[in-house]
N, C-alpha and C positions, 0 to 999 in steps of 0.2 A: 213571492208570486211571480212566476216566469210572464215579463213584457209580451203583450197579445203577437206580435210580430214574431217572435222566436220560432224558429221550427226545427222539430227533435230531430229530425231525421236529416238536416242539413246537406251531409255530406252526399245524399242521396241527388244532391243537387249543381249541378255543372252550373258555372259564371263564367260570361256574364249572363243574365237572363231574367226574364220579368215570374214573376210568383203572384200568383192570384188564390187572397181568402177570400172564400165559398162565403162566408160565414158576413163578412162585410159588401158582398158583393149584393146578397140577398135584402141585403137592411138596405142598402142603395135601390134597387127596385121598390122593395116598399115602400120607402120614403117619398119616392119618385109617382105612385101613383096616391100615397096619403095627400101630398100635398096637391094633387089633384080631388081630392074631396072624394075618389074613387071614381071619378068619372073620364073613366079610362080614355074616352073618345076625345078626349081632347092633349091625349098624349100622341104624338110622332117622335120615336128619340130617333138619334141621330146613330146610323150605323161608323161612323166614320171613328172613332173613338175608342171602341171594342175590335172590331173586325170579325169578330169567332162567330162560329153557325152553334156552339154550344151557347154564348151569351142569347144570341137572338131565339133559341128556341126554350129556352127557358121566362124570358119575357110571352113569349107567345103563349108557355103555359099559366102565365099572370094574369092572360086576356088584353095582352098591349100587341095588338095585331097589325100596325099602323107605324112604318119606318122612314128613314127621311135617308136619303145616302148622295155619296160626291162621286162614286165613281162605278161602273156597269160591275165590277168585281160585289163590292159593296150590295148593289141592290140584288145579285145574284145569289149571295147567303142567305140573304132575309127571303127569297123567294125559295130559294131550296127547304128552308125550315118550316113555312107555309104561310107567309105574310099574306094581307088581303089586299094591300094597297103600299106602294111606295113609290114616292117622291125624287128622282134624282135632281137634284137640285143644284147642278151644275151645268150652264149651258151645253147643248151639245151641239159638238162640231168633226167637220171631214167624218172619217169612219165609223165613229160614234154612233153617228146618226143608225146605220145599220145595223151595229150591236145593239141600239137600246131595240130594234125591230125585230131584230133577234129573240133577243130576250122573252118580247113580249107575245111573241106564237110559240117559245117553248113551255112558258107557263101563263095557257090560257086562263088561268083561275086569279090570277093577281093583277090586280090594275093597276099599271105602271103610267105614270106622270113625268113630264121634265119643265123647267120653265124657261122662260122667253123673255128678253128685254129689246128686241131690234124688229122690225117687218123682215128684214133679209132672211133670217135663221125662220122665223113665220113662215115663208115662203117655201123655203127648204125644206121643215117640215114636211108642210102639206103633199108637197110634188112628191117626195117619196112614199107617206105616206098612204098617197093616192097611189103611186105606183102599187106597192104590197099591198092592195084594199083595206086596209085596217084606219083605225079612228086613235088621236092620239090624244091624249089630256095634255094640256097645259096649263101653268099658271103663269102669271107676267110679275117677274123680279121687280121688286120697286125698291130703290136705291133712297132710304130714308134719311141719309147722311154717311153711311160708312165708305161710300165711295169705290168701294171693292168691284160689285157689281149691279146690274138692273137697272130701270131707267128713273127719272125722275119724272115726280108727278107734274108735267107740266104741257103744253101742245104738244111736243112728240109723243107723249103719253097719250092722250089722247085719241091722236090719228092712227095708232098701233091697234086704240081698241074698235075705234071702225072699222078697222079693218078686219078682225077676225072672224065674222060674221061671213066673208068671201071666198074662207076655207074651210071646206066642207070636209074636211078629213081632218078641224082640227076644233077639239073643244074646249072651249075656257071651260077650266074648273074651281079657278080662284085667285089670291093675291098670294105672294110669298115674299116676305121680309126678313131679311136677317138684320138685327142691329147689335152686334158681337162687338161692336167702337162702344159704347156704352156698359164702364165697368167699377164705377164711382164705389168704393169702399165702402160709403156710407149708405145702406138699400135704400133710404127714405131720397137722397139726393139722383141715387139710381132712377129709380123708381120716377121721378117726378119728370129727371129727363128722356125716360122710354115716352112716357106720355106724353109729354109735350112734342116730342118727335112726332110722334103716331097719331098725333088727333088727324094732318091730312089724308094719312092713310084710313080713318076711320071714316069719315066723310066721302073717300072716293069708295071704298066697300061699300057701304049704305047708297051710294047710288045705284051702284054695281048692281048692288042686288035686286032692285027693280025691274030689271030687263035678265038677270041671271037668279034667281032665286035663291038656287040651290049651291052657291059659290060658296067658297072655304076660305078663311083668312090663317094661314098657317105662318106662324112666326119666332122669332127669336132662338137664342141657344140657353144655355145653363147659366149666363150671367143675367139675363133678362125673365129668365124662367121663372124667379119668382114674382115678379109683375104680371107678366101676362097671362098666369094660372089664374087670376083670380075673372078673368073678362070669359065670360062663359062662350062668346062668339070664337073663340081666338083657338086654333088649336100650337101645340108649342110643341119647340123640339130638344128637348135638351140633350146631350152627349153627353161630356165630361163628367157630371152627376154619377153615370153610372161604376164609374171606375175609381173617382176623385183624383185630385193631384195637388200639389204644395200649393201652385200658382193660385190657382180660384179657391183654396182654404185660407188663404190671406187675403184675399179679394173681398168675397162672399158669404159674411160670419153668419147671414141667417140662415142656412142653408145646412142641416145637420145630415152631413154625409160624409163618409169614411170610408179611407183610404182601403181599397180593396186591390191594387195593385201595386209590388214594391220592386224596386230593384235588386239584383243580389250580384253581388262582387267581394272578389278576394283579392286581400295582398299577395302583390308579383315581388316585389323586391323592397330595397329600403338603403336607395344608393348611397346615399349622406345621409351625415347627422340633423331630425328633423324632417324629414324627408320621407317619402311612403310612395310607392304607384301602386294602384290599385288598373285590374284589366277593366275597366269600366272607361271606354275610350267614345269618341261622339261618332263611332258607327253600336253605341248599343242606348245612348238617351240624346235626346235632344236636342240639339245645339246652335237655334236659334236664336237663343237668348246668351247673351252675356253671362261668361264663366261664372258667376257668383251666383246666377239664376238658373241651375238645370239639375242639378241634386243637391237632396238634404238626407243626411245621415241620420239615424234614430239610435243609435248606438257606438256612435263617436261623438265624442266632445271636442272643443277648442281647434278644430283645423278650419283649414282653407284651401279650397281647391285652385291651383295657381297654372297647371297648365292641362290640357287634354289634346292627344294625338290619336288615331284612328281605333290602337287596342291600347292602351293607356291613359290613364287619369292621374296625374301628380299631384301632392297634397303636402302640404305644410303642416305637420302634428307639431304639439308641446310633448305628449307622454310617448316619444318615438322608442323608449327604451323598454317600454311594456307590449308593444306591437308587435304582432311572429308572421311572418313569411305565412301564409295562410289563414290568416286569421279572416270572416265573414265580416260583411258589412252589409245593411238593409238600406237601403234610399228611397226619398220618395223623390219620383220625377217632376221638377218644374211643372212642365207640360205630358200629358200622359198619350194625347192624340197619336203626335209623331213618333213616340218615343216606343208606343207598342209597333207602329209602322217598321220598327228596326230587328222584330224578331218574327223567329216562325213558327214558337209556340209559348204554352203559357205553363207552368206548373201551377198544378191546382192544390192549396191548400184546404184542409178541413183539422180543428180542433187540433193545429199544431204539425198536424204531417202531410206529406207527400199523399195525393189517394189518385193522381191524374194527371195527365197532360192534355192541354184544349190548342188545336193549330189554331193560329192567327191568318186563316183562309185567307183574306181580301186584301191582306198586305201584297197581295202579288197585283198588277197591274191589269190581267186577264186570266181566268178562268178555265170558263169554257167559248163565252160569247164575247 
């Protein structure tokens, strides 16, 4: 039985570069709205992940109309392929400001969001805002322990939300959390510390909502996704889900999702005995993590990748004398975010071969706006 990863038509295929099954990517979508119980509305996934305007319009024909993105490229696909609502969920700052304004009179049909953790950035907002006559959504970043960004629920918390009431150009539309520091192996240990994180957040929402009704609690990524699917208030963002990678399949064991995007590289040479470089160098996966964590081979045994330079990856084999100058290799990337970030398109597989190519659009920094 030829290994699901094999593809017939290989040579049909330039390395280095990422391969995406159709076939796993669609079981990732469903998975992704099963364990929402079908209730779609309470999916935002996260553009940042995918990048492709084919991934996002394919969800859109799932009826997951609702995206979550880091950067104006990002929220610009999901709006080209006909999203209803997204989130950029990355403060915005200097010229930003204008592109997300941009954005948001070129497509007046999608209601674009960003969020807020300072009065200063509040303020900015609104005066441009005000300048272009238009109304902007916001939500206020609350920093539940990860430390990254947002503010904490505490008096500056507070006096942020008095104040938004005195910007008439600017609407609270809800809370936004991310807690991506919480990744405990174990889901039950997971699980126990999302919530205990979140109960003040759940306390300041339910106040919240007495003076804002109609306010949204949008939370979490792919490690916290399966906690806070179950909180019917909660809507969730997962990313990684959609594509899988090594990293969160060792993580995240309740979590039945498959790897729908791999690496592919060939042996360059084979200096010494023992020895192999493969063109798989850390301008084509990842390399944030520690050499031991950023590919896994599916079809080599017994090595060790011992050094990587910008078009090279070096490897210590046992069976170096059965290895040929060309021979394929499938990887699954540590991390899959960054790592599509490094190319400009995707080959698409279906039932083993070649049927397409999907550009990796948002990998680019700007667009149009």
């Amino acid at each position: 039985m030829r290994d699901w990863y094999k593809i017939e038509d290989i040579e049909r295929i330039d390395s280095p570069s990422i391969v995406l099954y159709k076939e796993n990517l669609m079981h990732n979508l469903r998975e992704m709205i099963s364990m929402s119980n079908d209730n779609i509305s309470m999916l935002m996934p996260h553009v940042k992940t995918n990048k492709m305007p084919k991934v996002i319009g394919i969800m859109i024909k799932l009826g997951i109309l609702n995206f979550k993105a880091s950067t104006i490229s990002e929220a610009e696909i999901a709006a080209s392929e006909g999203a209803n609502s997204i989130l950029i969920a990355h403060q915005l700052v200097g010229p930003k400001i204008q592109r997300f304004i941009a954005l948001c009179k070129h497509f007046p049909k999608t209601k674009f969001t960003t969020i807020i953790d300072n009065i200063d950035s509040l303020k900015k907002l609104n005066t441009i805002a005000s300048e272009q006559n238009i109304e902007i959504g916001i939500y206020i970043d609350i920093n539940s322990g990860m430390n990254r960004s947002g503010i904490e629920i505490s008096v500056e918390l507070d006096k942020l939300i008095e104040q938004i009431p005195k910007y008439k150009a600017i609407k609270l539309k809800g809370l936004h959390v991310y807690d991506g520091h919480l990744r405990d192996t174990n889901f039950q240990n997971r699980k126990r510390s999302i919530e205990k994180e979140f109960k003040p957040v759940n306390v300041l929402f339910n106040l919240l909502k007495i003076t804002y009704p109609n306010i949204e609690l949008i939370c979490g990524g792919t490690p916290s996704f399966t906690s806070h699917i179950t909180e019917t208030q909660r809507i969730t963002s997962p990313g990684t889900c959609v594509l899988w990678d090594w990293g969160y399949s060792e993580k995240l064991k309740e979590q039945n999702y498959k790897y729908a995007a791999l690496l592919i590289c060939r042996v360059i040479s084979k200096p010494k005995s023992n020895i192999i470089t493969i063109d798989l160098g850390h301008k084509s996966v990842a390399s944030e993590n520690p050499i031991n964590q950023r590919v896994k081979f599916l079809n080599l045994k017994n090595y060790k990748l011992i050094s990587q330079s910008e078009e090279h990856g070096v490897l210590q084999v046992e069976n170096w004398g059965n290895i040929k100058v060309g021979d394929v290799y499938y990887g699954i990337p540590y991390h899959i975010c960054p790592t599509i970030n490094l190319h400009d398109n995707a080959t698409i597989i279906s039932k083993g071969k070649k049927i397409d190519s999907w550009n990796i659009t948002a990998r680019k920094r700007k667009i149009t706006f």
